[in-house]
Structures are given as C-alpha cells and as structure tokens.
C-alpha positions in Angstrom: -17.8 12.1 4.4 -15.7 15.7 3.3 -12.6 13.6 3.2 -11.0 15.9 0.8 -7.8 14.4 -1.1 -5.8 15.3 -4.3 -4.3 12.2 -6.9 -1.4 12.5 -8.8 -1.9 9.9 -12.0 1.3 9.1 -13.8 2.0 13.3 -13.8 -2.0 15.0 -13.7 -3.4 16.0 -10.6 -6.9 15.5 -9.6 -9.0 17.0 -6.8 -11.9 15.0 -5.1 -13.8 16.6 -2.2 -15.5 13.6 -0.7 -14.6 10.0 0.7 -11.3 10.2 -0.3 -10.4 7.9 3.1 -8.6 4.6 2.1 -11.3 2.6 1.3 -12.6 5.4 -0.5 -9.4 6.3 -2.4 -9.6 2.4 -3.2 -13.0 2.4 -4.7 -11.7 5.9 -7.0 -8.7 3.1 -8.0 -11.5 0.6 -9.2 -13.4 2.8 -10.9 -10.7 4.3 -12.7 -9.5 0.5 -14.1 -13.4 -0.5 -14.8 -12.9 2.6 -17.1 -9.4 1.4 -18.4 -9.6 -2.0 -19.4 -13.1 -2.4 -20.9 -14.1 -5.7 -22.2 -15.3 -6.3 -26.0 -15.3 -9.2 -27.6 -14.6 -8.0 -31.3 -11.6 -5.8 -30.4 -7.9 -6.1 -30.4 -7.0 -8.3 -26.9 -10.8 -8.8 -26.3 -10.4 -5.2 -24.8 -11.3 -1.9 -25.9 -8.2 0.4 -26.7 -9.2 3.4 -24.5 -7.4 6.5 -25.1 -5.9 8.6 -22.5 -4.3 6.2 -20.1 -4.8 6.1 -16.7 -5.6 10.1 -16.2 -8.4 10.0 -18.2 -9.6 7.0 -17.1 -9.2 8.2 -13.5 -11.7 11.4 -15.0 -14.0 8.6 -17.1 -14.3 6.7 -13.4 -14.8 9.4 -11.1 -17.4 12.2 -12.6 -16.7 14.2 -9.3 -13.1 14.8 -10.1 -11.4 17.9 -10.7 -8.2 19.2 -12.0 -6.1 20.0 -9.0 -5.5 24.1 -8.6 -2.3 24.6 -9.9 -2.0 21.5 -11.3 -0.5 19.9 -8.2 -1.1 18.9 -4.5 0.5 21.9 -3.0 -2.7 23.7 -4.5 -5.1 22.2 -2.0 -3.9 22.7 1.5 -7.5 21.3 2.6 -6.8 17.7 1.3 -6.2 15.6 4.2 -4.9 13.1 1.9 -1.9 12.8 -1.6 -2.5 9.9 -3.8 0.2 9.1 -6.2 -0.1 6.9 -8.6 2.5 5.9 -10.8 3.9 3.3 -13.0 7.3 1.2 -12.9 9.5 0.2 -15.4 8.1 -3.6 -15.4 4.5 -2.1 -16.7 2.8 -2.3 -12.8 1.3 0.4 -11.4 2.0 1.3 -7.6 0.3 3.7 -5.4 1.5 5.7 -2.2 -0.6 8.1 0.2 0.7 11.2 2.5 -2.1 11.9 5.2 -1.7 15.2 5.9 -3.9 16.0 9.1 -1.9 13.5 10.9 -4.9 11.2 11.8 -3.5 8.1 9.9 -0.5 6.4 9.1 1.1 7.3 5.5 0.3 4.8 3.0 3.4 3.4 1.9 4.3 2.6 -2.3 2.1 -0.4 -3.0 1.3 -1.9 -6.1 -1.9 -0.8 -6.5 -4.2 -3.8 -7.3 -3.0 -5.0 -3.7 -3.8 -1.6 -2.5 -7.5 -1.5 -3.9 -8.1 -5.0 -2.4 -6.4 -4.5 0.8 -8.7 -1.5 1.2 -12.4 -2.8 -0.6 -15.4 -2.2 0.7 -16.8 -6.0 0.8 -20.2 -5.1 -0.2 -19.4 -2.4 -2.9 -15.9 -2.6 -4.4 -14.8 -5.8 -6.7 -11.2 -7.0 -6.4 -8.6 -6.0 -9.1 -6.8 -8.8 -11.1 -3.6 -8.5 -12.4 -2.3 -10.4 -15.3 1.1 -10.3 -17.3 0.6 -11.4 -21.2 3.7 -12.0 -22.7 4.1 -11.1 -26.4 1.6 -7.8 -25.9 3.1 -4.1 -25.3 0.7 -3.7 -22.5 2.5 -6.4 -20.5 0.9 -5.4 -17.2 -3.1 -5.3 -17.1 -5.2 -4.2 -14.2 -8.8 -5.3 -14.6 -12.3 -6.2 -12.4 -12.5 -9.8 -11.9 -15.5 -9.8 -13.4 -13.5 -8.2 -16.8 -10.8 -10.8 -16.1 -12.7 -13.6 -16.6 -14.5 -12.2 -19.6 -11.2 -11.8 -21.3 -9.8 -15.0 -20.5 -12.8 -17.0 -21.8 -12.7 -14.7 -25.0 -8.9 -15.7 -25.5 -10.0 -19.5 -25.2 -12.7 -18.7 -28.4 -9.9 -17.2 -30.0 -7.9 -20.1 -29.4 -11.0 -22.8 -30.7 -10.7 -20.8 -34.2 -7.2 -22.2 -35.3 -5.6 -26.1 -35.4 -4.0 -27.4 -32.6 -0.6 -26.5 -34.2 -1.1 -23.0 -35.7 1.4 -20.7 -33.1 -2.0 -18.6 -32.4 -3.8 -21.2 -31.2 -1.2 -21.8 -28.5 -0.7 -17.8 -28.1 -4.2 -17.3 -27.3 -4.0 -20.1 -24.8 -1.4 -18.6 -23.2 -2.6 -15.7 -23.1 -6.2 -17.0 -21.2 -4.2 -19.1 -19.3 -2.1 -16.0 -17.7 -5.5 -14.5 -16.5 -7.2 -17.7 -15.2 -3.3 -17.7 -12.9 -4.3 -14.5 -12.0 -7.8 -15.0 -11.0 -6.7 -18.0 -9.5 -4.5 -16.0 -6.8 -7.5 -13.4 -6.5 -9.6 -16.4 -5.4 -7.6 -17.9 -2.9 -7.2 -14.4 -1.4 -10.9 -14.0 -1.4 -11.8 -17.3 0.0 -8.9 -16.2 2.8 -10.2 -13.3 3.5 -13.9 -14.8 4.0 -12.7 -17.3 6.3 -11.2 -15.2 8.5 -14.0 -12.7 8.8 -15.4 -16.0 9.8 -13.5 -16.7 12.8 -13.6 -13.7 14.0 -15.6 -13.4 17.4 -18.6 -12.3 18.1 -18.6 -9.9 21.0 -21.5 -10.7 23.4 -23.6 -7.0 23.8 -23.6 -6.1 27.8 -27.0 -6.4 29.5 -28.9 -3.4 30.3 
C-alpha cells in the first residue's frame, strides 16, 4: 500500500513511501531495533556496539528509507502519517503518530516497544523486549525476543566462568536475570493475546 509517512528519530527525519500504516510503522520500529541491538557472543554485553544510534539503525533496518526533504515533516505534505520517535530521560524510547488525512485517530506518546507489539503483524513481526540492566550506561534496551533470550543465556555463561562469590558472577546473573523478567512479561502478553484471538467468534457465512 502507498501509505506514505515521514519519522522523526531522536532529531533525523526519514521519508518512507509505502506501508507506513500502523502495523506497518510498527514493523519499520522492529526492524530498526533487530538492527540496533545485535547479538554476539564475544562482544561487550553479549551485544554488538552499533554506531549511529537509533537513526542509523532506523536507515540499517529499512533500505527503502530516505532522508526527509528539508530535513523535516513539513517537507512531505503527501505523508498521511508523522512518526516521532524519541527518547526520555530514564533511557526508554516513546513514539507518537499525527495522521494527517484525517482517516485515523492520532497515535498518542507510547513507549515504543508497547507500540510495536500493540500493532504486530502476528505472522510477520516478533515482539520487542524491553530490559533495564543496572550497572550498564545503556540502562534501557530494546531487543527481538529472539535477541533477548540470546543475551540472557550468554550472561548466564558469563556468569558459569567466575566462583560463586566473585561480584561478577552475581553481576552477570543479574544482569540475565533482568531479561528472563522481561521476556517473562512478553510471554504472558503473548499467551493473552492468543487466548483471546481464541475466543473470539466465529461469524457463521450467510447462505446463498
């Protein structure tokens, strides 16, 4: 679909010319943190340390995206949609949405992992984790479940390579143990979600 849209990511301004509809705005999010937090073993925080933040990953993510003319939403009047992505004090990022053609309702400022699995595709588009680690800069991290879990079960290794009572054994175990909360919540959600597409009724087709 020519759902045209521009995103503003923490101050650069994209243009995307198709499926830039909710769902589709969601699966640009996930994409952009699949090319964020990156999982590798070896490296620092069992995650690679991509440069650029989240507007180049946004552009790593999404091969179709463009810088915005002008360098801001005003410069595509033919966007039905203005993401704006932006990140708060406490580290978490938050999204909001302006529909322009009047054909939806505004998106209002939502953290954005709830935005990208409020609006998943449930065949295409993984949910988003989110984890606090204390004792790391990066105290807020977005990741795939699939990444999440990875991460959390490289911290647990980490953890196996020191004495019970060496402070990084129980760092690292903190540390897996903040992701395994946080899939934990994603789970529940998910199982939720699946039980209630469940009970939803089936609508008898008229005869003909």
């Amino acid at each position: 679909m020519g759902t045209r849209a521009t995103y503003g990511i923490q101050g650069t301004t994209f243009y995307c010319h198709y499926d830039n509809y909710p769902s589709g705005a969601a699966l640009r999010m996930v994409r952009m943190i699949e090319a964020h937090t990156v999982f590798n073993s070896k490296a620092p925080d069992a995650r690679e340390q991509r440069k650029g933040g989240l507007p180049f990953a946004f552009i790593r993510g999404n091969v179709d995206a463009e810088m915005a003319s002008g360098g801001a939403h005003e410069g595509h009047e033919d966007a039905a949609w203005n993401y704006e992505v932006s990140v708060a004090e406490d580290g978490t990022p938050w999204i909001r949405g302006l529909n322009r053609d009047g054909m939806e309702e505004d998106i209002a400022p939502t953290p954005l992992h709830e935005f990208c699995n409020a609006h998943r595709d449930h065949n295409e588009t993984p949910y988003i984790v989110i984890a606090r680690e204390s004792g790391l800069p990066n105290r807020v991290t977005l990741a795939t479940h699939e990444t999440a879990e990875a991460i959390a079960r490289a911290y647990e290794l980490d953890a196996a390579k020191f004495p019970p009572e060496n402070v990084n054994h129980q760092s690292s175990l903190d540390r897996a143990g903040a992701w395994w909360a946080s899939l934990a919540i994603v789970r529940k959600k998910e199982m939720e979600s699946q039980v209630d597409e469940q009970a939803e009724p089936v609508r008898s087709r008229p005869r003909l």
